[in-house]
C-alpha positions, 0 to 999 in steps of 0.5 A, spaced: 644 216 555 646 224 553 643 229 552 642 233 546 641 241 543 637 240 537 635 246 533 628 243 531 623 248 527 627 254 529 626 252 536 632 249 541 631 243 544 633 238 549 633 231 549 635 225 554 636 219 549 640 214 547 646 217 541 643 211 537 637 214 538 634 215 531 632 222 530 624 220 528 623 217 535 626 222 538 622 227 534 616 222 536 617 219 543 620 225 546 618 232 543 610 229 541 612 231 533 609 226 530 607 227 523 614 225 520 611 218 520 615 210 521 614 206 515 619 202 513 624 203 518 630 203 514 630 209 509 626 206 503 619 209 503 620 216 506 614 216 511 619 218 515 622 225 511 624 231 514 629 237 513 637 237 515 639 244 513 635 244 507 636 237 504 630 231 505 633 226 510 630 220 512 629 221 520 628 214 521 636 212 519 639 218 522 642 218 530 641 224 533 648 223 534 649 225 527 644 231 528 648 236 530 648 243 530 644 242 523 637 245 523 631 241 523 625 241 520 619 237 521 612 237 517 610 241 523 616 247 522 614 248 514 609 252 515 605 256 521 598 255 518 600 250 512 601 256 507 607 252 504 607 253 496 607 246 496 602 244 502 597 249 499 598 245 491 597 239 495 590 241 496 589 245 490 590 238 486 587 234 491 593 229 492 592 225 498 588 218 498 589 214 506 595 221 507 600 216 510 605 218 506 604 224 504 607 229 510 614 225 507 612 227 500 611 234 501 618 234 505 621 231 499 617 236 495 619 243 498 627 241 498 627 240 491 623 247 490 628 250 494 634 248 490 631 247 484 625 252 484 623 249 475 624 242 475 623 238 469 619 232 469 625 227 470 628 231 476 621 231 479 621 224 478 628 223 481 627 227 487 621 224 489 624 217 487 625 216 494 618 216 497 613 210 496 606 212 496 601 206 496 595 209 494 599 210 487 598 218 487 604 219 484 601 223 478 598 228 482 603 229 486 608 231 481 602 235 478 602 238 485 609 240 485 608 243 478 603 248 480 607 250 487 614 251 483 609 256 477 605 258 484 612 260 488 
């Protein structure tokens, strides 16, 4: 066990944990932030995203011995009151089905726009290409981004 300093969604805190840990059960387990959610297991659906710095990273992959000083961004810290331009186009065009997916989605979303607020169709599409939705809402989800990169 070690302890751990993590600047998680502004806020410092300190964990106890194994260094092999993966950050999205110390996210889960430890500090009770449980929308990033386990999917696969070995970064292939993106269930599991969230921001260090200010690239979308794969939680469930990632020792929170690598972490760092590097802020940490959850579903949680992306907004207060879920104002995000994405989260409020998510709503607007209705995207979610089951939901499951959707708190990765939008992590994968929001870093695109911040280090390319005008995608183009083929960049959406590869940012995205990371994220597995088992409803098939991508169609809506790329309009969603659309309106949040012409709405920001």
């Amino acid at each position: 066990m070690a302890k751990f300093n993590l600047n998680i969604n502004g806020t410092q805190r300190e964990v106890d944990v194994d260094p092999s840990t993966p950050l999205l059960w110390v996210l889960r387990d430890h500090l009770n932030l449980v929308g990033a959610k386990y999917g696969c297991g070995i970064a292939q659906c993106g269930s599991c995203m969230v921001h260090l710095g200010d690239t979308a990273t794969y939680s469930c992959m990632l020792p929170v011995s690598s972490v760092g000083n590097q802020k940490v961004t959850t579903i949680e810290g992306l907004s207060e009151n879920g104002d995000h331009p994405v989260q409020q186009a998510w709503l607007e065009v209705d995207v979610p089905q089951c939901g499951y997916c959707q708190s990765g989605q939008i992590m994968a979303a929001a870093a695109l726009l911040k280090q390319n607020p005008n995608p183009s169709d083929a960049e959406i599409e590869m940012a995205m290409n990371g994220n597995l939705c088992r409803c098939g809402t991508y169609v809506r989800i790329k309009e969603a981004i659309k309106k949040a990169a012409a709405n920001s």
